[in-house]
HTML snippet that shows the backbone in 3Dmol.js (N, CA, C, O; Angstrom):
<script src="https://3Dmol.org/build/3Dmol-min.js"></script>
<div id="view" style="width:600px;height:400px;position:relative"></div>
<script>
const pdb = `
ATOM      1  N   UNK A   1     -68.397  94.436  42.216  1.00  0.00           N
ATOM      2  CA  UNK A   1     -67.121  94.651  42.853  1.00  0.00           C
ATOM      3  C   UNK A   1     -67.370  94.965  44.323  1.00  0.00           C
ATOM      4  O   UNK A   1     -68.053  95.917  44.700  1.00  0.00           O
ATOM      5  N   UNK A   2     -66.689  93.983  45.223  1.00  0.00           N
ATOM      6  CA  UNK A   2     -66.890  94.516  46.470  1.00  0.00           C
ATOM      7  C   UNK A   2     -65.261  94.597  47.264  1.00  0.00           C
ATOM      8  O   UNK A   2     -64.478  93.662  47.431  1.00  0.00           O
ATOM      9  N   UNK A   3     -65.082  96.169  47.695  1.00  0.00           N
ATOM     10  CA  UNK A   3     -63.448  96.216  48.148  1.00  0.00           C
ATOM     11  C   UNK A   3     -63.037  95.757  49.392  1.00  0.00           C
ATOM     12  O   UNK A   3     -62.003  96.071  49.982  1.00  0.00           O
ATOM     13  N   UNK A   4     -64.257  94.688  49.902  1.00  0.00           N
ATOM     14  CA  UNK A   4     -63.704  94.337  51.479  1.00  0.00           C
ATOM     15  C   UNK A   4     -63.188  93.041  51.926  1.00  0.00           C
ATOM     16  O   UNK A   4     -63.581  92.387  52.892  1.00  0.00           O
ATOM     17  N   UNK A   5     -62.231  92.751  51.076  1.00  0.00           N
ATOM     18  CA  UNK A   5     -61.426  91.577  51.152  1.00  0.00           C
ATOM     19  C   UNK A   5     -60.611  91.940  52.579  1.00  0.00           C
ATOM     20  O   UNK A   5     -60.625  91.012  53.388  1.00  0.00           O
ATOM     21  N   UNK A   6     -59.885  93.190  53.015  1.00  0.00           N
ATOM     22  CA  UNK A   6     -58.829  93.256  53.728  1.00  0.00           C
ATOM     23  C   UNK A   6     -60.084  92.971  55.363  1.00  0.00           C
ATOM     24  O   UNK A   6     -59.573  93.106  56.475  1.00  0.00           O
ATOM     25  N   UNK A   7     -61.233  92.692  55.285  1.00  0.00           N
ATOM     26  CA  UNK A   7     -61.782  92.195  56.330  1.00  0.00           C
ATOM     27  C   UNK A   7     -61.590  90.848  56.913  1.00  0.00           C
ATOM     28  O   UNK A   7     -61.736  90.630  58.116  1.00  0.00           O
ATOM     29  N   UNK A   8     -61.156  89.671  55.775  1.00  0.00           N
ATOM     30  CA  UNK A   8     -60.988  88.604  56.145  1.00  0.00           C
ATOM     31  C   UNK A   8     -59.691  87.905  55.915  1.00  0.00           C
ATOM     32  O   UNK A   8     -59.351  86.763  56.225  1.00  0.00           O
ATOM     33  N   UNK A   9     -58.819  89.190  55.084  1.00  0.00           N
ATOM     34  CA  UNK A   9     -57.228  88.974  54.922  1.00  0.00           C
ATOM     35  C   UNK A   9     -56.219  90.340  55.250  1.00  0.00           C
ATOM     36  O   UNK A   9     -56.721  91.456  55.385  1.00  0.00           O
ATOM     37  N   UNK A  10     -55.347  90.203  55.314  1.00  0.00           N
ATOM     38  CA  UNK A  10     -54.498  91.320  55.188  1.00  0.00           C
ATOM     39  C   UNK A  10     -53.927  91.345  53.828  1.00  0.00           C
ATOM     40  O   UNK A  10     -53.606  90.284  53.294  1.00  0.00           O
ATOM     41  N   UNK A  11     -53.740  92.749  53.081  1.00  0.00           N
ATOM     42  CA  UNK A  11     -53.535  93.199  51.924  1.00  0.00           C
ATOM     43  C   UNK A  11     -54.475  93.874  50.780  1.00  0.00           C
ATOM     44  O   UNK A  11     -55.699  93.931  50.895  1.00  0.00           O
ATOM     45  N   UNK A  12     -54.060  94.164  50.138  1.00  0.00           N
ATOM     46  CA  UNK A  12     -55.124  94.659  49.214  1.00  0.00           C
ATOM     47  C   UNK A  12     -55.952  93.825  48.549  1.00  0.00           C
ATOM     48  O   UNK A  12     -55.491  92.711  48.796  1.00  0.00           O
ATOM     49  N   UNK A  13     -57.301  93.633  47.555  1.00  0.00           N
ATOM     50  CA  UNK A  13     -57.838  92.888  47.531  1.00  0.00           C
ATOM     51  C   UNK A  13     -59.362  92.980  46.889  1.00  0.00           C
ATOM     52  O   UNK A  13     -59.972  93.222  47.930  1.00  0.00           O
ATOM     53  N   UNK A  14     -60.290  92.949  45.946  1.00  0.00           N
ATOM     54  CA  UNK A  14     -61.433  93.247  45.449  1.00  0.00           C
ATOM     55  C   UNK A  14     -61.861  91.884  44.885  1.00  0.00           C
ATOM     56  O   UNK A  14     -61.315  90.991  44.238  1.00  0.00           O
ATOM     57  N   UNK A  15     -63.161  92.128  45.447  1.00  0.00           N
ATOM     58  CA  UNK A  15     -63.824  90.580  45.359  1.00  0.00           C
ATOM     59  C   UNK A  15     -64.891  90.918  43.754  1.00  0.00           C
ATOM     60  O   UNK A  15     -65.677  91.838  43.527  1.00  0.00           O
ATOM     61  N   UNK A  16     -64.659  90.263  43.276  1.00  0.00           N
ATOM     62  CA  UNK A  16     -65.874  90.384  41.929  1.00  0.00           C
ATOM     63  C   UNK A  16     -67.221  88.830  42.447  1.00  0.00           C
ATOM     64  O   UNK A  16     -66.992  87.623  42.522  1.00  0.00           O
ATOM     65  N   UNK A  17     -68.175  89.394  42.629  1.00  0.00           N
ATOM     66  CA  UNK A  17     -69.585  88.547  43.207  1.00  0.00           C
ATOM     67  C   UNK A  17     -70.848  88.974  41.978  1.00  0.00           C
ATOM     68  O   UNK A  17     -71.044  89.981  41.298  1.00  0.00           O
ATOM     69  N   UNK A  18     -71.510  87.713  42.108  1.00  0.00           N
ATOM     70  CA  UNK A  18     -72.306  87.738  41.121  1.00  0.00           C
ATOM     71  C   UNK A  18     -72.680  86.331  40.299  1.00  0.00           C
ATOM     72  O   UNK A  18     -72.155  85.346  40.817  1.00  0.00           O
ATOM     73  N   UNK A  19     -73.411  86.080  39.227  1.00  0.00           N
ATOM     74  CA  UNK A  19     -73.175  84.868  38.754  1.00  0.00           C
ATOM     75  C   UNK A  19     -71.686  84.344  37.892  1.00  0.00           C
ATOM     76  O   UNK A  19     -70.741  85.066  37.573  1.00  0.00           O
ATOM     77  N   UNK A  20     -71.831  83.012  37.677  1.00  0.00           N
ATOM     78  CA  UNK A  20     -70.658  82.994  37.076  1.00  0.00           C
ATOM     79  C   UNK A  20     -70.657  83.905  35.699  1.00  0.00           C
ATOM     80  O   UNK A  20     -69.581  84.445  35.440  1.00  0.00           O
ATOM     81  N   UNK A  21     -71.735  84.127  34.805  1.00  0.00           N
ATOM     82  CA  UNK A  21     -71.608  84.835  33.893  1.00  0.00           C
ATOM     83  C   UNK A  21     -71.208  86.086  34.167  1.00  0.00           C
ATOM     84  O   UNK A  21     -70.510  86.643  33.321  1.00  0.00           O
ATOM     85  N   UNK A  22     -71.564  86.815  35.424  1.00  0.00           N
ATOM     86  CA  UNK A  22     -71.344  88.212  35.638  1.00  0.00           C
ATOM     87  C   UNK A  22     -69.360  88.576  36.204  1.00  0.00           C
ATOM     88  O   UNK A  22     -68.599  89.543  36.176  1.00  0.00           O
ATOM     89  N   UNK A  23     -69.296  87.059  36.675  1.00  0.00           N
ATOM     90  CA  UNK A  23     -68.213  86.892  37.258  1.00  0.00           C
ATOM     91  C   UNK A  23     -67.039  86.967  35.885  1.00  0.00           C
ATOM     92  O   UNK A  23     -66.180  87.835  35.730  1.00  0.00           O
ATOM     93  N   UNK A  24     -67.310  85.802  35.003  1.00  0.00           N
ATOM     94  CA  UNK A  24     -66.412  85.699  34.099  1.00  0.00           C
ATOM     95  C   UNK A  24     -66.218  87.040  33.046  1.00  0.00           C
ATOM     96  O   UNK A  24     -65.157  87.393  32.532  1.00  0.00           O
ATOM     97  N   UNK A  25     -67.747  87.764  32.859  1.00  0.00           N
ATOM     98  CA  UNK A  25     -67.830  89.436  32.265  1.00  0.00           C
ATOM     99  C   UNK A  25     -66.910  90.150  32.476  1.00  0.00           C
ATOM    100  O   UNK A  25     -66.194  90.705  31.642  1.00  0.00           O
ATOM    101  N   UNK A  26     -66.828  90.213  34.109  1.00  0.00           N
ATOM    102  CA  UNK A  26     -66.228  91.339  34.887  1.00  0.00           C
ATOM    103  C   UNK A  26     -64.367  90.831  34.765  1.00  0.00           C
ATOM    104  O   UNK A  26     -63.454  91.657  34.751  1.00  0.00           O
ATOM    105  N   UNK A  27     -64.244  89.865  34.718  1.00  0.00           N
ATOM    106  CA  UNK A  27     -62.678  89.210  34.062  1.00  0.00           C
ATOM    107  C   UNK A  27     -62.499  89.552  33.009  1.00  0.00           C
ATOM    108  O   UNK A  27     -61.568  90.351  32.913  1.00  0.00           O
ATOM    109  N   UNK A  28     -63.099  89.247  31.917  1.00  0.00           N
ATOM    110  CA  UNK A  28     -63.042  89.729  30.492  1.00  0.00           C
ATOM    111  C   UNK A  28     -62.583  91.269  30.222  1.00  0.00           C
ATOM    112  O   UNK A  28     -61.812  91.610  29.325  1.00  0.00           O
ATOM    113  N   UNK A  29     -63.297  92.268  31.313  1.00  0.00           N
ATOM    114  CA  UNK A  29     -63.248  93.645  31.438  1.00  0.00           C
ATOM    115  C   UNK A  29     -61.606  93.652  31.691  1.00  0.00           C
ATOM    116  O   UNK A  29     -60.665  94.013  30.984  1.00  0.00           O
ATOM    117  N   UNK A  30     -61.696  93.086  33.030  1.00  0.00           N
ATOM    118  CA  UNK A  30     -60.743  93.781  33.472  1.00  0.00           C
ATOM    119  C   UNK A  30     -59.431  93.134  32.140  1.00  0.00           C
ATOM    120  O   UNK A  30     -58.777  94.125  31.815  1.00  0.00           O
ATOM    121  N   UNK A  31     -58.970  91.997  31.439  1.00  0.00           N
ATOM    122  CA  UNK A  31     -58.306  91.477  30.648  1.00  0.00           C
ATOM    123  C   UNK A  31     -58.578  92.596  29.510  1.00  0.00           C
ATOM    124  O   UNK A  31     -57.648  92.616  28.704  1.00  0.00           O
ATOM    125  N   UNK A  32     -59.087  93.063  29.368  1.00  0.00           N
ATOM    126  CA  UNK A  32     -59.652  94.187  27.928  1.00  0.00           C
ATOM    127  C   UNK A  32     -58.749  95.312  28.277  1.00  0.00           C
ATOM    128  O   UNK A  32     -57.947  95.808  27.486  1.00  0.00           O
ATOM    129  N   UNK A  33     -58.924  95.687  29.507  1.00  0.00           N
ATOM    130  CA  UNK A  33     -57.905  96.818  30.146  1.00  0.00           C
ATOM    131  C   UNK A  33     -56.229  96.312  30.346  1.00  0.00           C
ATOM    132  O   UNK A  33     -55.354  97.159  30.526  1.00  0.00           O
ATOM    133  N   UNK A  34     -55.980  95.120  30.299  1.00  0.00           N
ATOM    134  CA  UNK A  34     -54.467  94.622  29.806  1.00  0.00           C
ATOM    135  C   UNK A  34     -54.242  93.872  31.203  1.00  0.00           C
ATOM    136  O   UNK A  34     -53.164  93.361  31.505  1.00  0.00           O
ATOM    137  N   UNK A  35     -55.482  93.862  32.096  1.00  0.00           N
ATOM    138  CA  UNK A  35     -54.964  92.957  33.133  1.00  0.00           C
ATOM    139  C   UNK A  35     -54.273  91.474  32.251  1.00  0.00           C
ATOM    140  O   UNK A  35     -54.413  91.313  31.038  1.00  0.00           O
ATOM    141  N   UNK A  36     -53.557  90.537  33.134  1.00  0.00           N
ATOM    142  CA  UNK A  36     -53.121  89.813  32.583  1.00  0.00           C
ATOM    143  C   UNK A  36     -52.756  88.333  33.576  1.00  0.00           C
ATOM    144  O   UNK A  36     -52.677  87.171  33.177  1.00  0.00           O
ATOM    145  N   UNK A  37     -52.596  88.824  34.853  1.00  0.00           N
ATOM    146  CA  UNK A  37     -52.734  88.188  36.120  1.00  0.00           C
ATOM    147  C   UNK A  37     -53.865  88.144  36.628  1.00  0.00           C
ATOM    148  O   UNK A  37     -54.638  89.062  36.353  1.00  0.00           O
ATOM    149  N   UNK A  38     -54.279  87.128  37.469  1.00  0.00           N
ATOM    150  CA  UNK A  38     -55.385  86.817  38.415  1.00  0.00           C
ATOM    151  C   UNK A  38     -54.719  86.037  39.767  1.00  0.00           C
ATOM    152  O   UNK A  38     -53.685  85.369  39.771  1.00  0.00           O
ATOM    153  N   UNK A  39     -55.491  86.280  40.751  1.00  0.00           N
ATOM    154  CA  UNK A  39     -55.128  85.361  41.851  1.00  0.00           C
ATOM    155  C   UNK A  39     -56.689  85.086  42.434  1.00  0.00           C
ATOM    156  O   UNK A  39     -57.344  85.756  43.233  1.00  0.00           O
ATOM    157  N   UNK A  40     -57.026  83.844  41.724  1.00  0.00           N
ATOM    158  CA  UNK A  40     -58.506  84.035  42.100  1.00  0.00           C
ATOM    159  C   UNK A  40     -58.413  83.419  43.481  1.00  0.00           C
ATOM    160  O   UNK A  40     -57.549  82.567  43.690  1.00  0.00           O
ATOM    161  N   UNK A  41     -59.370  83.850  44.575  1.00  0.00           N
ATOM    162  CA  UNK A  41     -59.485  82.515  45.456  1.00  0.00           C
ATOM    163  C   UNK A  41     -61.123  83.051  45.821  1.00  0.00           C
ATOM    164  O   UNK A  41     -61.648  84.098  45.443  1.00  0.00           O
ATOM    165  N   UNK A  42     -61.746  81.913  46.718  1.00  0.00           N
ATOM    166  CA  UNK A  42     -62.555  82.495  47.159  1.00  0.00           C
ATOM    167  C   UNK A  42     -63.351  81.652  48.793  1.00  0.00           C
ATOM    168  O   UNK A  42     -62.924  80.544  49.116  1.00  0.00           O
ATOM    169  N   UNK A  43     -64.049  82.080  49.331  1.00  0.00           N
ATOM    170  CA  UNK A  43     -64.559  81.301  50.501  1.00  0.00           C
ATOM    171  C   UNK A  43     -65.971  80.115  50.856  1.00  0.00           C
ATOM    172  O   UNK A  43     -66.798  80.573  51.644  1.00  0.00           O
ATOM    173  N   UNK A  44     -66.131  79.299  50.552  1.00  0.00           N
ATOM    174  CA  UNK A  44     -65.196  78.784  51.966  1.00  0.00           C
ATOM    175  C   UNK A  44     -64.146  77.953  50.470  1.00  0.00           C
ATOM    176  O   UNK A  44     -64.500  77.641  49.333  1.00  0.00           O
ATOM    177  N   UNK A  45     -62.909  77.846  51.124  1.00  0.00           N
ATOM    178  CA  UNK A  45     -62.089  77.935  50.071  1.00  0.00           C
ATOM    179  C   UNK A  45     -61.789  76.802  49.014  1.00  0.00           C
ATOM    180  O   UNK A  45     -61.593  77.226  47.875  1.00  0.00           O
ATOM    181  N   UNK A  46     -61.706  75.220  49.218  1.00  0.00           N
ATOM    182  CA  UNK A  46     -62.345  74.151  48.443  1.00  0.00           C
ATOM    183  C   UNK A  46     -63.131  74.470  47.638  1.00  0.00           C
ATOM    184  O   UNK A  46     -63.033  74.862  46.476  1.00  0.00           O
ATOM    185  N   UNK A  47     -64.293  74.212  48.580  1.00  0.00           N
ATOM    186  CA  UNK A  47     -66.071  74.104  47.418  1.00  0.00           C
ATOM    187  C   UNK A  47     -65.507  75.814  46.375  1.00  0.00           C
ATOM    188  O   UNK A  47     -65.950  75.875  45.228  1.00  0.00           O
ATOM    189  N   UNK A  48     -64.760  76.802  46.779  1.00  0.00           N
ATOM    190  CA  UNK A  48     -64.726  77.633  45.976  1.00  0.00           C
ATOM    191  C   UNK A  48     -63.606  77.279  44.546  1.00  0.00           C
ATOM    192  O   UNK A  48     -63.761  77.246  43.326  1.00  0.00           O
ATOM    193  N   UNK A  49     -62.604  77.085  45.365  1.00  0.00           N
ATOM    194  CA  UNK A  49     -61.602  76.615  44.334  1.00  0.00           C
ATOM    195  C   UNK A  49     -62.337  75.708  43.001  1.00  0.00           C
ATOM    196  O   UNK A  49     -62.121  75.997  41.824  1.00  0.00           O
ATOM    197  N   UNK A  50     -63.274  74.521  43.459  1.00  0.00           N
ATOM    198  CA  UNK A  50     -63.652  73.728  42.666  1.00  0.00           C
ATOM    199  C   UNK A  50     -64.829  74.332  41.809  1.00  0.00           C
ATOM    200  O   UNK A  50     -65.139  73.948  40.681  1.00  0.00           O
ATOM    201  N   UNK A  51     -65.276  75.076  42.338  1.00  0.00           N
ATOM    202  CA  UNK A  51     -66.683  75.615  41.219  1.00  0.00           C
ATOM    203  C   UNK A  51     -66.137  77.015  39.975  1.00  0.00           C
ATOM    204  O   UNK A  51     -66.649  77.528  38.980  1.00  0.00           O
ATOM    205  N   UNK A  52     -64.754  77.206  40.798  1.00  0.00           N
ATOM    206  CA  UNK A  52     -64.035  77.866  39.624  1.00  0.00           C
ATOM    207  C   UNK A  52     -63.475  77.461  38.495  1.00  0.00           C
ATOM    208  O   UNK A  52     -63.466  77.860  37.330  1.00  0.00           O
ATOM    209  N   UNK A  53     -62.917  76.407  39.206  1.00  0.00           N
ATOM    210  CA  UNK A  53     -62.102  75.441  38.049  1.00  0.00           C
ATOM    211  C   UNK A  53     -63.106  74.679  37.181  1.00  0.00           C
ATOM    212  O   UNK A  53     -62.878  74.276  36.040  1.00  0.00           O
ATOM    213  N   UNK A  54     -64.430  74.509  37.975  1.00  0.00           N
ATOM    214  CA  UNK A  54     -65.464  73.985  36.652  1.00  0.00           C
ATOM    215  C   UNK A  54     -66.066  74.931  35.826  1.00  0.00           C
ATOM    216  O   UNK A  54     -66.202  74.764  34.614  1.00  0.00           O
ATOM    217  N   UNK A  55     -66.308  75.587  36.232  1.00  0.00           N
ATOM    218  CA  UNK A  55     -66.641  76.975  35.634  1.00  0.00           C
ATOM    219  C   UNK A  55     -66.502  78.303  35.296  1.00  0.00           C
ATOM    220  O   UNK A  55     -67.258  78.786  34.454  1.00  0.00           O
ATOM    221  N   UNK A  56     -65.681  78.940  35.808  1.00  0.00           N
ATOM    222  CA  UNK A  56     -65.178  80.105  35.464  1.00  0.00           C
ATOM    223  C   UNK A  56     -63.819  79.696  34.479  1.00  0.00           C
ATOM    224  O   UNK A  56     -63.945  80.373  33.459  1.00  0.00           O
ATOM    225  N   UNK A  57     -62.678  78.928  34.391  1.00  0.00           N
ATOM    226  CA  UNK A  57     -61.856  78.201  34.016  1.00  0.00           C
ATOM    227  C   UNK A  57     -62.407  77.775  32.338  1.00  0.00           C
ATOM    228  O   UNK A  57     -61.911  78.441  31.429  1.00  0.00           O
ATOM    229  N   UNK A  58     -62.958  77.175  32.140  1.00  0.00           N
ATOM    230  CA  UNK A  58     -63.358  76.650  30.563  1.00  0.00           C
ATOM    231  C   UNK A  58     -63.757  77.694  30.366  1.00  0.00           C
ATOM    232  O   UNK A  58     -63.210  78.001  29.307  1.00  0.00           O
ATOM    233  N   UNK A  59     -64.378  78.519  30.673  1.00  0.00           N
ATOM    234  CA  UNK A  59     -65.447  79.553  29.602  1.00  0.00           C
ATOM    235  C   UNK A  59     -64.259  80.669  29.298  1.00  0.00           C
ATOM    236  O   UNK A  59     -64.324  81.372  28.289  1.00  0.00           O
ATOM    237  N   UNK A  60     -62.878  80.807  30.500  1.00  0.00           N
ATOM    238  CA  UNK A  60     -61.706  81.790  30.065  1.00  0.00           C
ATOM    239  C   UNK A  60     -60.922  80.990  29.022  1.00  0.00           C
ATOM    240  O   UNK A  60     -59.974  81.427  28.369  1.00  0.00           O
ATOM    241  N   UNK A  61     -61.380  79.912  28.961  1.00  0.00           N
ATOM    242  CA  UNK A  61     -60.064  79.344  27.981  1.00  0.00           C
ATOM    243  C   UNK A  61     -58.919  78.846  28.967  1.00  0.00           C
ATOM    244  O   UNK A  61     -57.877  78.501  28.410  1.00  0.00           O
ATOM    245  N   UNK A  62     -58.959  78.772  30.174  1.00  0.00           N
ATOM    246  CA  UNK A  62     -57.849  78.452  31.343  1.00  0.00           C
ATOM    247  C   UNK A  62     -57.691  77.070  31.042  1.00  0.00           C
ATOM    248  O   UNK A  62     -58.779  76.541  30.815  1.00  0.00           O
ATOM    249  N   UNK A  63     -56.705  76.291  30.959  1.00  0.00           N
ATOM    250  CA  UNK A  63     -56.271  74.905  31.039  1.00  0.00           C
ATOM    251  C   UNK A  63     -55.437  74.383  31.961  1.00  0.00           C
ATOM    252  O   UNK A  63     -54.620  75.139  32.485  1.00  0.00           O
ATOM    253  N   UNK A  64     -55.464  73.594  32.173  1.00  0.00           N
ATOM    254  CA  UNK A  64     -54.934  72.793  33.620  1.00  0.00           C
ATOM    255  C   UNK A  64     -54.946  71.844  34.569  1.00  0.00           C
ATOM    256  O   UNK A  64     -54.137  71.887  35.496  1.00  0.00           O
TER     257      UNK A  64
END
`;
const viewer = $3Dmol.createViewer("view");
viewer.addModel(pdb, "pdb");
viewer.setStyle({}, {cartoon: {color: "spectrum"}});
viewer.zoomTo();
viewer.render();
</script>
């Protein structure tokens, strides 16, 4: 968990970094605790969007 998103955006904001396994873990957690929303994004923002949707995406069960 790193809380310094409001460095490269305005608003609140916590970045989860790590592999995708550690990445998709730390989702699972927070979904265990009743999260239920996500707003994933990440930088540089394409190549990020796309390595989510290949991977973090199937292993949640996300469809789309």
């Amino acid at each position: 968990m790193w809380p310094g998103m409001s460095l490269f955006r305005p608003g609140p904001g916590t970045a989860v970094v790590g592999s995708t396994a550690q990445v998709i873990e730390r989702i699972e957690e927070f979904e265990d605790l009743g999260v239920d929303t996500f707003i994933l994004s990440g930088n540089p923002l394409l190549e990020e969007a796309y390595r989510v949707a290949e991977t973090v995406h199937p292993a949640l069960g996300v469809k789309g």
